[in-house]
C-alpha positions in Angstrom: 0.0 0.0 0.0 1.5 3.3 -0.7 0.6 6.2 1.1 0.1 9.9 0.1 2.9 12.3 0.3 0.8 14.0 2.9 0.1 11.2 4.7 3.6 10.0 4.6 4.9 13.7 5.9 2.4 13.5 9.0 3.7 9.6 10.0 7.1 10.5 9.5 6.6 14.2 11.7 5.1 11.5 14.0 7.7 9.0 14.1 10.4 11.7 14.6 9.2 13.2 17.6 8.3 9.0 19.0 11.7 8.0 18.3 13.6 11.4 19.6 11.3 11.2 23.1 11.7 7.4 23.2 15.0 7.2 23.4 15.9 9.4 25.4 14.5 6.7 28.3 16.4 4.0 26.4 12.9 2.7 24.7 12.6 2.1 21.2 9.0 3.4 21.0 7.4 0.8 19.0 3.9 0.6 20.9 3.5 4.3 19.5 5.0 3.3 16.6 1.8 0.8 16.1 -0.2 3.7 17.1 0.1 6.2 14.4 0.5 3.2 11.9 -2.9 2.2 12.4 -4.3 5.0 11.7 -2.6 5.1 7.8 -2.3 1.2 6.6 -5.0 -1.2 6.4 -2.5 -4.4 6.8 -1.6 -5.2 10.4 1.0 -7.4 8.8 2.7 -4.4 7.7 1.8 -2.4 11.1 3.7 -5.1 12.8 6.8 -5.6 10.7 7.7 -1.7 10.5 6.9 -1.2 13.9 9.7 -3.8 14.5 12.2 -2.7 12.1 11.9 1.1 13.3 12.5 -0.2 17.1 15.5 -2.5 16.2 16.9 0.8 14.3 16.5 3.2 17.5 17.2 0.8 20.6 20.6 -0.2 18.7 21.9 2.6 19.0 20.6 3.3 22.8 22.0 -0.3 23.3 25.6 0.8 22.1 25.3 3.8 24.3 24.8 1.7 26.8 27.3 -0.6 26.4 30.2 1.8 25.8 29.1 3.6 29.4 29.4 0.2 30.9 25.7 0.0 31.8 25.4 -3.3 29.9 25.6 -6.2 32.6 25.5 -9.4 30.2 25.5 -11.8 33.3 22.9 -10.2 34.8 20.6 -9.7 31.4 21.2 -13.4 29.8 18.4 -14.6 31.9 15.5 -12.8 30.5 16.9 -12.8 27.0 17.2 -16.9 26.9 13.2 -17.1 27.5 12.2 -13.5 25.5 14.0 -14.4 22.1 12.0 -17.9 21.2 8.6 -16.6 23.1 8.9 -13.2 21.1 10.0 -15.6 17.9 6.5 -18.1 19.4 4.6 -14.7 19.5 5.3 -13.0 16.4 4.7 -16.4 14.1 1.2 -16.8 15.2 -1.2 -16.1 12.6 -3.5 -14.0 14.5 -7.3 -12.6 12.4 -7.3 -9.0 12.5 -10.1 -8.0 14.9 -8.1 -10.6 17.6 -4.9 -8.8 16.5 -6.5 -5.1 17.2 -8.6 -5.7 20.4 -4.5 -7.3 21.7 -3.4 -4.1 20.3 -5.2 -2.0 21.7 -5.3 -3.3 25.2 -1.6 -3.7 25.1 -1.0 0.1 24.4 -3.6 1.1 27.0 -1.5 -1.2 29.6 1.6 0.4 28.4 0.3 3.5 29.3 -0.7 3.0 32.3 2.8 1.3 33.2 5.0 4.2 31.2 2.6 6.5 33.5 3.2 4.7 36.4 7.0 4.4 36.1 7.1 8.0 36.8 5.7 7.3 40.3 7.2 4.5 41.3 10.6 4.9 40.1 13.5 4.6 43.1 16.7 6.3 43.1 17.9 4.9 46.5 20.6 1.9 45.4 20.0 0.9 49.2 16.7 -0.2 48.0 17.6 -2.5 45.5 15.9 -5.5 46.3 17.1 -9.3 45.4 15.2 -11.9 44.0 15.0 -15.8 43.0 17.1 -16.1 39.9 14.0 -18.0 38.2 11.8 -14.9 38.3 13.9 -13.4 35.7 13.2 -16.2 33.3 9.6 -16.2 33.8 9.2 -12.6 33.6 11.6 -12.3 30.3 9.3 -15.1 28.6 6.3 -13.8 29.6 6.6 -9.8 28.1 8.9 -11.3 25.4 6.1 -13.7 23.9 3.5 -11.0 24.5 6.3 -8.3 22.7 6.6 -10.6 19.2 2.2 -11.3 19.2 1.8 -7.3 19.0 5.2 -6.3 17.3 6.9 -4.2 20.0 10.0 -5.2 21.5 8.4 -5.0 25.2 10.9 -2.8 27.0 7.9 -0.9 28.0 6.1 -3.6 29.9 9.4 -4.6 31.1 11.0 -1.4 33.0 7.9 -0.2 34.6 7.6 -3.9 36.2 11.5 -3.8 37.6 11.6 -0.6 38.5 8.3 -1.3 40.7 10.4 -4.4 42.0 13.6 -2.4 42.5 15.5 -5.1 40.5 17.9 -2.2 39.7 19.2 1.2 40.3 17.0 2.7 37.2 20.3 3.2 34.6 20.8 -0.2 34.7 17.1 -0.9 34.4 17.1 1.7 31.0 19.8 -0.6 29.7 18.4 -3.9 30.4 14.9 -2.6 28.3 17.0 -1.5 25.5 19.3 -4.5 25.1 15.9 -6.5 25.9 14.3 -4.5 22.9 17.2 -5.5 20.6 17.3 -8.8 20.9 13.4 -9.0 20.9 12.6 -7.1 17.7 15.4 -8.9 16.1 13.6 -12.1 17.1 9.9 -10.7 16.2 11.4 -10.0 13.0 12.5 -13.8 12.5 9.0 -15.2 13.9 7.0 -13.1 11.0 9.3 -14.1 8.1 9.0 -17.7 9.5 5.0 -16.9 9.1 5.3 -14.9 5.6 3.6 -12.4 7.6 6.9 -10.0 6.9 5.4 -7.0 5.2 7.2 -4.5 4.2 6.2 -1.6 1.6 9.6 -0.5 0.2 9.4 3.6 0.1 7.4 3.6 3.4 9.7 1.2 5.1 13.3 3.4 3.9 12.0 6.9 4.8 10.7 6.0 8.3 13.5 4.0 9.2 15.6 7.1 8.1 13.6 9.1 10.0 13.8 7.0 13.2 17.6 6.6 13.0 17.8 10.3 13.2 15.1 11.4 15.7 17.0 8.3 17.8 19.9 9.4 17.7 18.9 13.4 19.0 17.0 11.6 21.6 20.1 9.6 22.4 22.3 12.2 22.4 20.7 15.4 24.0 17.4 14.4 25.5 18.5 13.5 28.9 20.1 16.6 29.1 17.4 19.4 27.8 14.5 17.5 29.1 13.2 15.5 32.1 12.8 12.4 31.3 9.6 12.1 33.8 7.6 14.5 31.7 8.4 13.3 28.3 7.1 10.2 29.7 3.7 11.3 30.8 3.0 12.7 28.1 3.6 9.8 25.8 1.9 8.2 28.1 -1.5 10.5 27.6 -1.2 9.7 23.7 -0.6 5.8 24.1 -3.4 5.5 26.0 -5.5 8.1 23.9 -4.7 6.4 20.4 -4.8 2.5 22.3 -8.4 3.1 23.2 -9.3 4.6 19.6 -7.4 1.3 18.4 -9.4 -1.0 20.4 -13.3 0.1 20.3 -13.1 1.3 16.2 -10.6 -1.4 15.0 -10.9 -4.3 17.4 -14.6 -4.2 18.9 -15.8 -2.2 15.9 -18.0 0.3 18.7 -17.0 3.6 16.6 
């Protein structure tokens, strides 16, 4: 499907300003990114598959910024990425029919609303606070949001953080890091579990330019957000237009009420 010149300058306006606030938090932003692509392409097997390939493009380079400030604890992350990759690859193959694939759409961005809001009230800066858990509850939890991350085509760093920081897993940089490196590997996997299903859709022009765009919002986000802008405000109010566009998705595209 190819999409208006208009139409592609609004989702690309759109995708900028996602990927530059997203970022900044170390999230790729590809719950929003379903969000505004709903509202321009009829195929959900398209929706899913750029909303993947923009989040790989921004959360690498968060990831590498990451790494190269030593934020990236490996041992500490393998857990949740051994049970996220092949349930995100589980989710992402399933064949789903597109009202079931909305009404999980839209519930899923109204959730991750709720928990991007609620991050910015629960969030702990006291390292005295960390708290220690079984090393099993890292598997289950790294399944669980991965498999749920490759059904809607997001890479699930956004169920993910709110839930630690809530648990005070981590001091909250390290937490930023893990939910980038857990995006990475995710949308990498997601990726794999559509082409597996043929469900990989991927309009050329549309898919170029908003990757481009993506890479460079990311990047500004990446590299002067955290600096210019709190990162507890630019979170509320992504959260506001999450939840705003999730319940539009869910009552006109998935119960059809509008």
């Amino acid at each position: 499907m190819l999409l208006s010149i208009e139409s592609l300058v609004l989702l690309c306006l759109g995708f900028f300003v996602i990927a530059t606030l997203y970022s900044s938090v170390g999230f790729g932003g590809g719950s929003s990114y379903l969000a505004l692509l709903t509202l321009f392409f009829v195929s959900f097997f398209a929706i899913r598959s750029i909303a993947l390939i923009c989040n790989l493009v921004v959360v690498s380079g968060s990831t590498y910024l990451y790494f190269k400030n030593d934020h990236i604890r490996l041992r500490k992350f393998i857990p949740f990425v051994i049970t996220s990759i092949p349930m995100a690859f589980l989710g992402a193959s399933f064949r789903l029919k597109e009202q079931v694939f909305f009404i999980i759409l839209g519930c899923s961005l109204i959730v991750s609303a709720i928990f991007l809001a609620w991050q910015t009230y629960t969030i702990v800066n006291d390292t005295d606070r960390v708290k220690n858990y079984p090393g099993y509850l890292d598997y289950i939890i790294g399944g669980a949001i991965g498999f749920l991350s490759g059904l809607v085509g997001i890479g699930g760093g956004i169920f993910l953080a709110p839930v630690l920081n809530h648990m005070r897993w981590d001091v909250p940089i390290k937490i930023a890091a893990l939910a980038s490196f857990f995006i990475l590997v995710n949308s990498i996997s997601g990726i794999g579990g559509l082409a597996l299903a043929h469900t990989l859709e991927l309009p050329l022009r549309e898919t170029l330019i908003l990757t481009g765009t993506v890479l460079l919002g990311g990047q500004l986000g990446i590299r002067i957000s955290l600096k210019k802008m709190s990162p507890k405000g630019i979170k509320r109010v992504t959260a506001i237009l999450v939840f705003v566009v999730g319940v539009r998705v869910l009552l006109k595209n998935g119960l059809e009420l509008i």
